[in-house]
N, C-alpha and C positions, 0 to 999 in steps of 0.2 A: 085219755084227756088230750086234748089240741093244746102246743107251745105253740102257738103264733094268734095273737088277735090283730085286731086293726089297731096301727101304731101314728094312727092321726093326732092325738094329742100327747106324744109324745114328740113328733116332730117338729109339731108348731111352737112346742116348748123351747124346744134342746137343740135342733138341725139346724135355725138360720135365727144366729148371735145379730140380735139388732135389726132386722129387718124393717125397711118397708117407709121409715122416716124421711131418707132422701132419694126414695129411688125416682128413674127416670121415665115420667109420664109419657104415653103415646100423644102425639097431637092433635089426634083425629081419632074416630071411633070406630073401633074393632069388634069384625064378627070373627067367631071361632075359626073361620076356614080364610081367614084373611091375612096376611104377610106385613110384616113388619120388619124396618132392619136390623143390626146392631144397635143401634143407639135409639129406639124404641119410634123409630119415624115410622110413617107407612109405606112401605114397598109400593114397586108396581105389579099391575096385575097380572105382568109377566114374568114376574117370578117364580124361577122354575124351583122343583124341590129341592136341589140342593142345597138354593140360595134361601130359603126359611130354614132349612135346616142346621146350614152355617152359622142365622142370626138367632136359633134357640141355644146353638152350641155357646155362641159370646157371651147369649145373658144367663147360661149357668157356668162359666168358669169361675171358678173359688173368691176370684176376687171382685165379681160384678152379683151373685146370685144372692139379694139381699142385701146390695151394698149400693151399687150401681143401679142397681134392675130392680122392680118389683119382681115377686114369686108367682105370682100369676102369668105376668106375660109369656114369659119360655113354655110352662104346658101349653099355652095356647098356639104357640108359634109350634111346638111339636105335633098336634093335633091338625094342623094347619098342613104341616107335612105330610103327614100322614091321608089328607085328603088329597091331596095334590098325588103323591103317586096313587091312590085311586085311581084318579082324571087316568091316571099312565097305564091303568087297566095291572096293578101292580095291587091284589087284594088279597090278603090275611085272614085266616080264618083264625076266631081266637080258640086257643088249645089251652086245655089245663095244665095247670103247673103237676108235673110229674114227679112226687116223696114217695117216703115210706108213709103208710096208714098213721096218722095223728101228728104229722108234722107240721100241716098247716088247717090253719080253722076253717069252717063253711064259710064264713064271710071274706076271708081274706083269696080262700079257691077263686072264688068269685071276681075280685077284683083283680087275681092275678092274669084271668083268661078274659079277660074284658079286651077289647081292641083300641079304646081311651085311654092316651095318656093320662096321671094327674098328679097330684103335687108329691104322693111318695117317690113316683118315679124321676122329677124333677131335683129332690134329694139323693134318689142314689146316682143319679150321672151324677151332680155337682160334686156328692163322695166319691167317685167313680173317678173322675179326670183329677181330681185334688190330689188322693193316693197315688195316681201312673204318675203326676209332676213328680210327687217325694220321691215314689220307686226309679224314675229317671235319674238323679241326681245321684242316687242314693250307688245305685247299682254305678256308675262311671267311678266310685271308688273301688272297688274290685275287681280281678281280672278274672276271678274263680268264683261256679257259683254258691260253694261251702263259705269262701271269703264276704260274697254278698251279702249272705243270710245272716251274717256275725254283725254285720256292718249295720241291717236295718233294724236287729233286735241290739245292738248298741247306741242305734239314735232314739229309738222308740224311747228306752232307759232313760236316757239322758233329757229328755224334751218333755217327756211327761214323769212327773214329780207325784211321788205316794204322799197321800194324803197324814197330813199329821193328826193325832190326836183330841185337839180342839178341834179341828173343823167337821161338819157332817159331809158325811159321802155323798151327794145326788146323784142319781141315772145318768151317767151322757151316754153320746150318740160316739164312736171313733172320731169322727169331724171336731166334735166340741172339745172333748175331751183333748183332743192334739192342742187345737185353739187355746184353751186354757192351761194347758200346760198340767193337769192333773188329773190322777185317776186313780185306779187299784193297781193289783200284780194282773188280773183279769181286766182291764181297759186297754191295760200294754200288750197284753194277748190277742185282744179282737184287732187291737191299731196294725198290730205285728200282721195277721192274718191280710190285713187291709192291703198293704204296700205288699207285702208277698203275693198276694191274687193276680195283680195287676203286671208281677214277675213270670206269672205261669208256676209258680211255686206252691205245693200244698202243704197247709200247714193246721195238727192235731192239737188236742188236748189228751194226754195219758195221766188216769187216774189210776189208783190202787183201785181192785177188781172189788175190794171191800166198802168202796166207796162210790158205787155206780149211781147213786142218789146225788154227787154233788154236795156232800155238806160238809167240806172239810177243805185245809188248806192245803192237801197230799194231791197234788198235779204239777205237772210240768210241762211244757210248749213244745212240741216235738216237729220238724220243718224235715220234708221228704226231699233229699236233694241223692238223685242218682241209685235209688232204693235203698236207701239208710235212712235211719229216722236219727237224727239228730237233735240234742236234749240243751233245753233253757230254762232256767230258773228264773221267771220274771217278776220273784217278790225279790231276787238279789239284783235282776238284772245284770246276771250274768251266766255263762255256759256253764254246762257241766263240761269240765276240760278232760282232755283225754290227758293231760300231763305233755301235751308238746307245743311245736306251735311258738309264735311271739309269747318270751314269758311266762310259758306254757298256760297259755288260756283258749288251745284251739276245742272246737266242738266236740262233745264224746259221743259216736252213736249209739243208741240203744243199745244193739250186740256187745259191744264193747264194754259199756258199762256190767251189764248182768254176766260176764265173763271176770270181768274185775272191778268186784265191791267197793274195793278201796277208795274209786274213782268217784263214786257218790258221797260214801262216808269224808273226802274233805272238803264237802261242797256246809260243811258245818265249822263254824268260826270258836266254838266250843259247845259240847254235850252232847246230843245226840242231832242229828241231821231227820227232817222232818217226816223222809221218805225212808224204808229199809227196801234193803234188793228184791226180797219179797214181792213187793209193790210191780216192781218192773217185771217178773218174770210173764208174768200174763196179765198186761195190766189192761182197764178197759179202756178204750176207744173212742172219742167223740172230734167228731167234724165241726171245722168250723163253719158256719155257712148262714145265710138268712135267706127267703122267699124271696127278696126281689131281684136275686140272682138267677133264679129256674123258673124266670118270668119270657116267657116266648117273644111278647113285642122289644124285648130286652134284647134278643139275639137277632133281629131283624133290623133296630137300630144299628148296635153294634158295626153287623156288616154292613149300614150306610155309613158310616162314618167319616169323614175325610182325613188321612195322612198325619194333619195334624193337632186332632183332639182323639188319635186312637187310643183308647183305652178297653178295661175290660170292664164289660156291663150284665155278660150273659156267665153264669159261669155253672150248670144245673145237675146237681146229683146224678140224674142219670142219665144214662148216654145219649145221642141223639145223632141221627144218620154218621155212622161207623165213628162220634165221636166219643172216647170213654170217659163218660161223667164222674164227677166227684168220686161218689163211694166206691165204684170200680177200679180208678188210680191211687185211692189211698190203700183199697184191700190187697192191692197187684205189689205193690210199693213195701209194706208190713208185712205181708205172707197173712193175712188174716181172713179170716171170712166174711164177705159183704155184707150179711145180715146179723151179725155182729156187732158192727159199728152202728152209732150214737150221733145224735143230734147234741150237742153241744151248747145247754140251758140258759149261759149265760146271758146274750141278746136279749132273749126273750123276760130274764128277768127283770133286766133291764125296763126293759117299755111295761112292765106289769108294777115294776116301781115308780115309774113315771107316770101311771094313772092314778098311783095310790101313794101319791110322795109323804115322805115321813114327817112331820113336824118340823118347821127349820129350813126345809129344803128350797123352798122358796126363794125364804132370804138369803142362800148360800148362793142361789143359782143369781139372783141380783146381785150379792157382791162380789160374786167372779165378771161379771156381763158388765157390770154399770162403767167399770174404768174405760171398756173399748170403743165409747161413746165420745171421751174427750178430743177435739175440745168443744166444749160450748160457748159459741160468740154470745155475746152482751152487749145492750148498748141500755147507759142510765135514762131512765123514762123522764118524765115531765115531775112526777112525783120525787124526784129523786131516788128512787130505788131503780135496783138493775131489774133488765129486761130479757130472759135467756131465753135466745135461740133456738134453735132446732141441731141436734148433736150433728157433728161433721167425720166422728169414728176414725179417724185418723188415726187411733191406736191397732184399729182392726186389720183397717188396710195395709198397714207395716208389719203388723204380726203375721196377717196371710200371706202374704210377701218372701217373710224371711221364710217361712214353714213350703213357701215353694221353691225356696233355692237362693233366693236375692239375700245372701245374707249381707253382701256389701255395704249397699243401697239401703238394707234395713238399720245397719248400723249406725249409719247418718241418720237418716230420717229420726232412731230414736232418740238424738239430741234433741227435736223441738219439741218432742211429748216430755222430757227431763227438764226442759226449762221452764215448762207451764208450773212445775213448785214455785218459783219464784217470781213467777210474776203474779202483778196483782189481779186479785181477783174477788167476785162476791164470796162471804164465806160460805156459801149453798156451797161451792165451786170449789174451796181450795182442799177441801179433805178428799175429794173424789180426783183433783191432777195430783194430789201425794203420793195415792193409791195407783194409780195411771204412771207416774213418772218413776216408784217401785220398779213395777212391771218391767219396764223400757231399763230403767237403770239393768235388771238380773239379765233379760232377753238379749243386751248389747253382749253382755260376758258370755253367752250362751253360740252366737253368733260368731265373736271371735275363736271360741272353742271349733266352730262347724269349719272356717276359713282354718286351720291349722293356725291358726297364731297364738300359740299357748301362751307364749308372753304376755300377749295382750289381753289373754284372758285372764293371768294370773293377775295382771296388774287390777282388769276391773271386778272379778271376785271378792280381789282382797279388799277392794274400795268398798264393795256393797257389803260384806260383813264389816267391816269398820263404822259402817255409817250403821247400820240398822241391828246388827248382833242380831240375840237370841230372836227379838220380837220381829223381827224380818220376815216376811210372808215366808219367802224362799230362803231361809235360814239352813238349813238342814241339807238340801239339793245343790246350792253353790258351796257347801263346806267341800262336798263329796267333789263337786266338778271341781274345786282347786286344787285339791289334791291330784286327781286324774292327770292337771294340767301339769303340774309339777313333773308327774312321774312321766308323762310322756316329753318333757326334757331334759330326761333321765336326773333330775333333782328329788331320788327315791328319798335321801332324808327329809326333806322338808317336805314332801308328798306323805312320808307317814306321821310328823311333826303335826302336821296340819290336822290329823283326825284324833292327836293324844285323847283331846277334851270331848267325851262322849257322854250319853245322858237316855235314861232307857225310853225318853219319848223320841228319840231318834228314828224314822223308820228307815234308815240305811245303815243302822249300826252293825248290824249283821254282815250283810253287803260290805262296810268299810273294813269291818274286821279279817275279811276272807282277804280282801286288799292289802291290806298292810301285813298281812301274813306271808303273802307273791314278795310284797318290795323289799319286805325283810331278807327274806331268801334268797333274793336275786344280788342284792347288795353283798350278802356274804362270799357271793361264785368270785 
């Protein structure tokens, strides 16, 4: 059976939060092989290919693709390039996407060796440069690349927030799910995969060999750094430690672990730990990856690329002139055999739930979405009633912002989405900037966390539990981050004070437990 269908209605769904309301109209009328600039005017007709290809680049960067821009115009401005070096005698023959047998569907072969860009492919550059901005930031904390890979599965942790109890799960996409700040221990896996891709880093799924179906919580996140496989637990959102290290929280490699059991058995806060060594001694194998990575006009981009949007767009299971693909570096890397190894289901269930969303999901994907709308201007009509506007997404544009590094700038900015509670407002309006000024209030404390000012984080954590407790969207996530913030000034009492009061609808009670079990210990040395 084929994992990969056509994932068009899933992306229209889930890839571009808010699209299309204020984007920026062309002035004039465009045929597909016509050039247009950054700010959607019409080029001239001597514009060479770089220069379309510069202005598809503008209008899918993270914070103009659906925000700034319509989603139309960049495919077209890409196609537009693509005819232009034609003219340069510069022509592509389309090549099929090269898997193992039943990794990608007959309609999706199709579109993948097609020589037309279109709007999936417009979604994965805009994921494509999104994740290289995180993975740039992310990696200048590190000077090592074992140090990096802790560093980008500890923001991933921290920035997207396991879903509580009351809320329904929906499909997202990596992009959204970042966006929103929620997902599973599996959304933090594919995110993880995202920002590592874009490092030249590859990064597994190791399941119990008992469990090659996928229907079980027994997996762990495994990052190939120097032919070690090194082990994450991303429903703790934390490593398996080798017992050294800051604190000793540094990464345990595979070897290491199945050499000394112990090292997994205290990855359990009490009872049994979910995985036994068993699991790891031969466990199964799955890659992480999706089609429109081993997609040819992807590597043909790529290498046009200029300096400063390079990123990674091409990245294909299997080799291609002397370079060694996916499944080759990760079998060379594990000691494993190439035909062994596994496509990795979760993507694909993803957009298979997203055609067939669950009852709820809907309105869950509205009420995550609707707050990045504010604010909506008004003005009182003739009738006396108010008059709303067209949304101005202001919360979007500060949240993509901070998620590409400005955490500064996002900090400020999220005072005026905090002030919109109190000011007046139609009541359509003011439950929707409560919800909005939520968001902005937890994401400032999040922000200050990223900038190292634990202070300042501890001070606004403590404010947003104060103000909202239990019933707090982000109740459970900022508990965990003030602690964090504590203990990284070295205030280990009052970092484990902070988690006394726990409650089994916690999804990081586990996670804080293994925590406060570190600061206990460390306190005693």
């Amino acid at each position: 059976m084929s994992l990969f269908r056509s994932p068009y209605v899933f992306l229209l769904a889930f890839a571009v939060i808010g699209c299309g309301q204020r984007a920026v109209k062309p002035e004039v009328s465009q045929s597909e092989n016509s050039a247009v600039d950054g700010k959607g005017r019409a080029a001239p007709a001597s514009a060479t290919s770089d220069d379309v290809l510069t202005s598809a680049l503008f209008q899918l960067q993270p914070e103009n693709f659906g925000i700034n821009s319509t989603t139309d115009k960049p495919v077209s401005l890409l196609n537009s390039w693509r005819y232009k070096r034609i003219e340069q005698g510069i022509v592509e023959q389309p090549v099929p996407a090269s898997a193992p047998s039943g990794w990608v569907a007959a309609d999706d072969e199709t579109r993948l060796a097609q020589p037309k860009f279109d709007f999936t492919d417009a979604v994965h550059i805009r994921d494509s440069l999104f994740f290289h901005h995180i993975a740039g930031y992310l990696s200048d904390r590190g000077r090592e690349e074992l140090q990096r890979v802790a560093i980008v599965v500890d923001f991933v942790c921290r920035n997207v927030a396991l879903w509580k109890d009351d809320e329904i799960e929906i499909p997202l996409t990596p992009f959204a799910s970042t966006q929103f700040g929620r997902g599973t221990a599996d959304d933090r896996a594919w995110i993880c995969a995202e920002i590592f891709r874009q490092l030249r880093i590859d990064s597994i799924v190791l399941r119990a060999n008992t469990d090659v179906k996928e229907t079980t919580e027994k997996w762990l996140l495994g990052v190939l750094v120097e032919r070690k496989v090194y082990l994450f637990d991303l429903r703790l959102g934390l490593p398996v430690s080798n017992g050294s290290g800051d604190k000793g929280t540094a990464p345990a490699a595979l070897d290491e672990v199945v050499a000394h059991p112990e090292l997994l058995e205290k990855m359990a806060a009490s009872g049994a730990y979910r995985l036994k060594i068993d699991d790891l001694r031969d466990p199964a194998v799955f890659v992480i990856t999706e089609p429109n990575f081993w997609c040819d006009r992807m590597h043909s981009l790529e290498q046009a690329l200029p300096a400063s949007d390079t990123c990674v767009l091409y990245d294909p299971v299997s080799g291609k002139e002397g370079y060694p693909g996916l499944l080759e570096r990760v079998a060379t890397a594990g000691g494993w055999a190439q035909d062994s190894l596994k496509l990795w289901t979760y993507p694909h269930q993803q957009h298979e739930a997203a055609l067939h969303p669950v009852p709820g999901a809907a309105q869950e994907l509205q009420r995550l979405s609707m707050p990045f709308n504010v604010p909506y201007p008004f003005k009182m009509g003739d009738d006396g009633k108010p008059v709303i506007g067209a949304p101005e997404r202001k919360l979007q544009r500060i949240r993509t912002d901070q998620l590409q590094g400005k955490f500064s700038d996002a900090t400020q900015r999220y005072l005026s989405i905090r002030h919109l509670e109190v000011e007046r407002n139609p009541p359509d309006l003011e439950r929707l900037n409560r919800m909005a000024s939520e968001d902005a209030f937890y994401w400032t404390g999040l922000c200050k966390f990223e900038l190292a000012d634990y202070a300042g984080a501890v001070d606004q954590l403590s404010a947003y539990l104060k103000k909202y407790d239990r019933k707090g969207k982000w109740f459970f996530s900022a508990r965990s981050l003030l602690a964090q913030s504590y203990a990284l000034q070295g205030q280990l009492a009052e970092a484990v004070s902070t988690l006394e009061r726990t409650s089994s609808d916690d999804p990081y009670q586990s996670a804080n437990a293994i925590r406060v079990k570190r600061w206990a210990a460390a306190r005693s040395q």
